[in-house]
Legacy VTK file of the C-alpha trace (Angstrom):
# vtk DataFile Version 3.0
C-alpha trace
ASCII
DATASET POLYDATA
POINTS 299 float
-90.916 21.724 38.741
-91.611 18.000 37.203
-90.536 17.966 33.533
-93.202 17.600 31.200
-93.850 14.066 29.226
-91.355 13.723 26.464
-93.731 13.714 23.661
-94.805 17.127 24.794
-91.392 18.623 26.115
-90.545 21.769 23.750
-86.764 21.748 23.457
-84.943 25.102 21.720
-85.317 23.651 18.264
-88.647 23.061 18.770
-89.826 26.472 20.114
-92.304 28.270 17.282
-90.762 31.066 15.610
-93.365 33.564 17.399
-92.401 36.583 14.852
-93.824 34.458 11.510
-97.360 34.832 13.535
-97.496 38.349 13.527
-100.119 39.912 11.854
-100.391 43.792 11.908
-103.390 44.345 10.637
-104.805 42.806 13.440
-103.061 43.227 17.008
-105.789 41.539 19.199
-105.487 38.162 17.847
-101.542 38.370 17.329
-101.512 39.033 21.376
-103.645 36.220 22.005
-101.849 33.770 19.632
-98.353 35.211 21.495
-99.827 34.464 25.409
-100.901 30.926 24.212
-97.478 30.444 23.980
-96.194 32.329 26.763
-98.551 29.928 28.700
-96.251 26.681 27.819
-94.275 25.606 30.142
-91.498 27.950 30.370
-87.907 26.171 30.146
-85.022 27.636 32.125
-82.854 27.436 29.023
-85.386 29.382 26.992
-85.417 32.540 28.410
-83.880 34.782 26.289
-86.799 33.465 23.766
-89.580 34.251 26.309
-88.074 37.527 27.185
-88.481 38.564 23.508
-91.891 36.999 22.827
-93.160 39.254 26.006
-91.796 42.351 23.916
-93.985 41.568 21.012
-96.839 40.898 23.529
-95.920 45.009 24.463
-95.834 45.734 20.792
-99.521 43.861 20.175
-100.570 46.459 23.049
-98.929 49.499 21.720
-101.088 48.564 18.210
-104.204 48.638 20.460
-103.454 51.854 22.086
-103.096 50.109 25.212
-100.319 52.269 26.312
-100.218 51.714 29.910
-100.419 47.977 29.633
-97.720 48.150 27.085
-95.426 49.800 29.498
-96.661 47.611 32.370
-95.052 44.513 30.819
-91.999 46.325 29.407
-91.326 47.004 33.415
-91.514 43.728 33.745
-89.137 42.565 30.579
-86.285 45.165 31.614
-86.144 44.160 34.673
-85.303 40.818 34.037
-83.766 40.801 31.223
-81.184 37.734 30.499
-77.702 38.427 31.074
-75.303 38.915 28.355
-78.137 38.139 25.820
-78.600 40.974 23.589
-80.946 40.261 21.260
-83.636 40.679 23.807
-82.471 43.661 25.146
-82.530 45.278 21.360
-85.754 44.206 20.919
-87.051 45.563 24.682
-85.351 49.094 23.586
-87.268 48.799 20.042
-90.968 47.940 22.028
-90.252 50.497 24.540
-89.437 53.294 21.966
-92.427 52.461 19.877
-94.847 53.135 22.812
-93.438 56.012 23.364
-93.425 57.133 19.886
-97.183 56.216 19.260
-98.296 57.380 22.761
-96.876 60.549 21.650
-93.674 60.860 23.911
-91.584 61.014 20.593
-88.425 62.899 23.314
-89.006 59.968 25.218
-88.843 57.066 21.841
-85.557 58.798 20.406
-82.485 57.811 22.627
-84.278 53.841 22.565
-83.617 54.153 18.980
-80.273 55.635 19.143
-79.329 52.710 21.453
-80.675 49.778 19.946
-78.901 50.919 16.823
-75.169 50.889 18.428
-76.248 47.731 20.409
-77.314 45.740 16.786
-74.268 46.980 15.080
-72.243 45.675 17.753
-74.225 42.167 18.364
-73.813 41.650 14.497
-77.796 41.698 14.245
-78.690 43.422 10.870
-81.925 43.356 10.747
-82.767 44.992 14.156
-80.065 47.437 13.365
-82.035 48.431 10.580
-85.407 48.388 12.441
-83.743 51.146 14.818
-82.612 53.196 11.764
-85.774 53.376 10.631
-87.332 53.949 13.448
-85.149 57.529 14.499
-86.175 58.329 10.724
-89.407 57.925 11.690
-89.206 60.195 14.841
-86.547 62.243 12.960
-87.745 65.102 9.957
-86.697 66.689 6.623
-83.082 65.596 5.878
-82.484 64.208 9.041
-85.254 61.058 8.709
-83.839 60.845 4.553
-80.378 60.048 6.179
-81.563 57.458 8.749
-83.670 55.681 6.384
-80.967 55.745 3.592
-78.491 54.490 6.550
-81.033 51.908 7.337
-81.278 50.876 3.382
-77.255 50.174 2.634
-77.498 48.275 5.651
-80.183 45.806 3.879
-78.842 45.978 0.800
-76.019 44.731 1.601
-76.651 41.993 4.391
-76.239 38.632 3.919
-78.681 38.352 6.751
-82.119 37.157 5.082
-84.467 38.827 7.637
-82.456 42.213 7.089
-82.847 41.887 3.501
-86.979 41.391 3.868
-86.769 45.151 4.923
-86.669 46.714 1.714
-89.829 47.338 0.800
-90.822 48.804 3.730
-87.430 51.073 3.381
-88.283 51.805 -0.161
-92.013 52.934 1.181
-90.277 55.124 3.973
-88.016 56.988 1.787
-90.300 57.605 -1.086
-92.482 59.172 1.454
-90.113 61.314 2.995
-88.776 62.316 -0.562
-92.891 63.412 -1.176
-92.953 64.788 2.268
-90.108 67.259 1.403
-91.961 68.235 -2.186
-88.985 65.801 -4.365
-91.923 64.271 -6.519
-89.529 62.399 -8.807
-87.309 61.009 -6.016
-90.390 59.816 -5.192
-92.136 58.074 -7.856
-88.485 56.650 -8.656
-88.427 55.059 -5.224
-91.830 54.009 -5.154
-91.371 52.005 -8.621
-88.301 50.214 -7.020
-90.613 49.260 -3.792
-93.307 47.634 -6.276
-90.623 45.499 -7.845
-89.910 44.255 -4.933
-93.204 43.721 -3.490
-94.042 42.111 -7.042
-91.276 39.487 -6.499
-92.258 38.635 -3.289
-96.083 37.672 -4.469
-98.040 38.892 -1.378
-100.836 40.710 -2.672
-101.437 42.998 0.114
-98.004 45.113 0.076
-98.185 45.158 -3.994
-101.725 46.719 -3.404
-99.892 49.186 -1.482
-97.297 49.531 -3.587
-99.268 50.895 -6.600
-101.274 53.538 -4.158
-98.297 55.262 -3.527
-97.703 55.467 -6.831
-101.006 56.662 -8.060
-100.704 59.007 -5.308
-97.592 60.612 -6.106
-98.526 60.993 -9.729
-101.724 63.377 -8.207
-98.916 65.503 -6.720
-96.821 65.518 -9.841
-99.975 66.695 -11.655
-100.168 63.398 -13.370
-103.709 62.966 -12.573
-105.367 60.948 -15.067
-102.598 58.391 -14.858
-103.149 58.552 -10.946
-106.940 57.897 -11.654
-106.630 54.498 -13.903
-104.316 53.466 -11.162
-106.853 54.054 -8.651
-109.477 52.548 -10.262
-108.048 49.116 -11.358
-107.136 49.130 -7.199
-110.763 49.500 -6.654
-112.168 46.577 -9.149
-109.483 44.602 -6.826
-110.742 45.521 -3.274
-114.692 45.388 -4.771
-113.511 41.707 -6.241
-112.824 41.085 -2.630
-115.145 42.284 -1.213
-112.784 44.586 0.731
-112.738 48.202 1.809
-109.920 50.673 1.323
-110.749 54.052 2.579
-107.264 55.601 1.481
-108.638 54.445 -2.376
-111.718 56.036 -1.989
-109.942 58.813 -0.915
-107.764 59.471 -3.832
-110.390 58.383 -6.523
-112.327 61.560 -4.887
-109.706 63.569 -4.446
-108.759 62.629 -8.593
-112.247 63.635 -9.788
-112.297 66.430 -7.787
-109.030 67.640 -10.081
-110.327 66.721 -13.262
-113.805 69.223 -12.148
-115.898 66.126 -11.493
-117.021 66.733 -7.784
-120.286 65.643 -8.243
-118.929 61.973 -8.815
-116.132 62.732 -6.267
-118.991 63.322 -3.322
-119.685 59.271 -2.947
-116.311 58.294 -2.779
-115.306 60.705 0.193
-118.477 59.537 1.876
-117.155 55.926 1.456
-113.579 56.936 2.409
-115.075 58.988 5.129
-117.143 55.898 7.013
-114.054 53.871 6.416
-111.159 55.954 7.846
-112.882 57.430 10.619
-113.404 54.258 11.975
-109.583 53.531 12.076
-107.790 54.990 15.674
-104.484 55.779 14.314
-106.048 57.677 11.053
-108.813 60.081 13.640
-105.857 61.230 15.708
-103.372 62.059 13.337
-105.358 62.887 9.793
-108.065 64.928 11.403
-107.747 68.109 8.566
-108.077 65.314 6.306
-111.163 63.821 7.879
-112.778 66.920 7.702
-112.326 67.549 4.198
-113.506 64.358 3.196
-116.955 64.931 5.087
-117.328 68.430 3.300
-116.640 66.952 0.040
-119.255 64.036 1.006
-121.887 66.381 1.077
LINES 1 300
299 0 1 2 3 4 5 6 7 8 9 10 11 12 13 14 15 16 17 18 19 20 21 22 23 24 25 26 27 28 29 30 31 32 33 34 35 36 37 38 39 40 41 42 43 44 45 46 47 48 49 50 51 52 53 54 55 56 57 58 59 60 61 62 63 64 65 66 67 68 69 70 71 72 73 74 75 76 77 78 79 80 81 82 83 84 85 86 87 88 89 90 91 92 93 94 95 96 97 98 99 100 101 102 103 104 105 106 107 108 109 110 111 112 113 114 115 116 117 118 119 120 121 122 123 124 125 126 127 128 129 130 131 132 133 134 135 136 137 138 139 140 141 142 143 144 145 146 147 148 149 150 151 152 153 154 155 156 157 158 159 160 161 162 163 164 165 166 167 168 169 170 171 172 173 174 175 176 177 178 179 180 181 182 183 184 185 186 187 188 189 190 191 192 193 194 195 196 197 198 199 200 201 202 203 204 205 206 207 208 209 210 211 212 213 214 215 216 217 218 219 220 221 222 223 224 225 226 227 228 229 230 231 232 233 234 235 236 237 238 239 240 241 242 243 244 245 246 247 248 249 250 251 252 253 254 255 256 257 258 259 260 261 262 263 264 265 266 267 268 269 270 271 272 273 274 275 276 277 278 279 280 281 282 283 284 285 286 287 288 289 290 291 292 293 294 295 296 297 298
């Protein structure tokens, strides 16, 4: 192959650091910003970093319910696969587990987790360690899924590894759901409050946003529901300042009124929650019950 112009030629140091373009909230345009830089000229001495931008090409699928595709490139990954590089071979395992997992094939997701853990604690690699834990508590239940993610959470808090460290709120959020999950209110809230300190310090309004619905929410369950209420409502003056939607807010501002014998006021915001959320993939095929009782309170 002629070597490109030097002006143009991307050495290692130069090579974008693909993972700081991810955007979650929307997969399609992640992929495409991800293939515009697959489609550079591929150096020979980059390929662990090409190997590992193709698995977060599989994970842009996997967000789009583009199983097959997902796995389709995955093939392709695994089977080439740089030797005695294991970074990309952690993050292949993570990709492949997670389209399992969301596909549904959670049997299938499980031992992928289990082995990209034992590879990152071996390669010295923190944060994927921790995205593995978190991931079999994820696929795991009850106890089992409080014990991964509490594994997974003394391994960022202790770190000296920036990028594991960035975990924690998403750790916090995990384990203050499971703690709701298995009725421990408290546990809960407790957690919940540490996650919004952390989101707080890092400025980014979207996970703070977050951050406060959960605890709203787990007020409702500890019967705290006009405290859950204000919450809810100074969350929506922020999304109507935006000129945003949040179906989950609508949600619990109906579910709220409802509680405090106001269902007549309740019946707009499940109608607004309902057009929201049932336009969202992930929310039809798992919250269906939910769905359904937001369209009977609608009406």
């Amino acid at each position: 192959m002629v070597a490109p112009k030097q002006d143009t030629m991307i050495t290692n140091h130069e090579l974008p650091d693909f993972d700081q373009l991810w955007d979650f909230d929307h997969p399609v345009e992640t992929e495409k910003q991800f293939r515009a830089l697959l489609a550079q000229d591929q150096d020979g001495d980059n390929e662990a970093y090409y190997a590992e931008l193709r698995t977060q090409i599989a994970r842009t699928l996997g967000l789009q319910q583009r199983f097959e595709d997902a796995h389709h490139l995955l093939d392709d990954v695994g089977a080439a696969l740089p030797e005695g590089m294991s970074r990309p071979r952690i993050r292949y395992l993570l990709e492949r587990g997670r389209v399992f997992n969301s596909s549904g094939a959670v049997d299938q997701a499980r031992p992928l987790f289990l082995e990209a853990w034992e590879q990152a604690q071996e390669a010295g690699e923190d944060a994927y360690a921790v995205d593995a834990a978190h991931m079999v508590a994820i696929v795991a239940q009850g106890q089992e899924a409080l014990e991964w993610n509490l594994k997974a959470l003394r391994l960022a808090e202790t770190s000296s590894q920036g990028q594991a460290r960035r975990w924690l709120g998403s750790l916090y959020n995990n384990i203050g759901w499971t703690y709701h999950d298995m009725g421990q209110y408290e546990q809960a809230l407790a957690i919940f409050k540490r996650a919004l300190e952390f989101r707080e310090n890092g400025g980014d309004p979207r996970p703070i946003h977050i951050a406060r619905w959960c605890i709203a929410r787990t007020l409702r369950s500890l019967g705290r529901v006009e405290e859950a209420f204000e919450i809810q409502q100074r969350l929506l003056k922020a999304i109507d300042a935006s000129n945003d939607e949040d179906g989950y807010v609508y949600e619990e501002l109906g579910e709220c009124l409802v509680f405090l014998k106001r269902k007549d006021e309740a019946k707009s915001y499940f109608a607004r929650a309902y057009t929201v959320l049932s336009q969202d993939p992930w929310f039809v095929r798992n919250e269906s019950e939910r769905l359904d009782r937001m369209r009977e309170l609608s009406g």
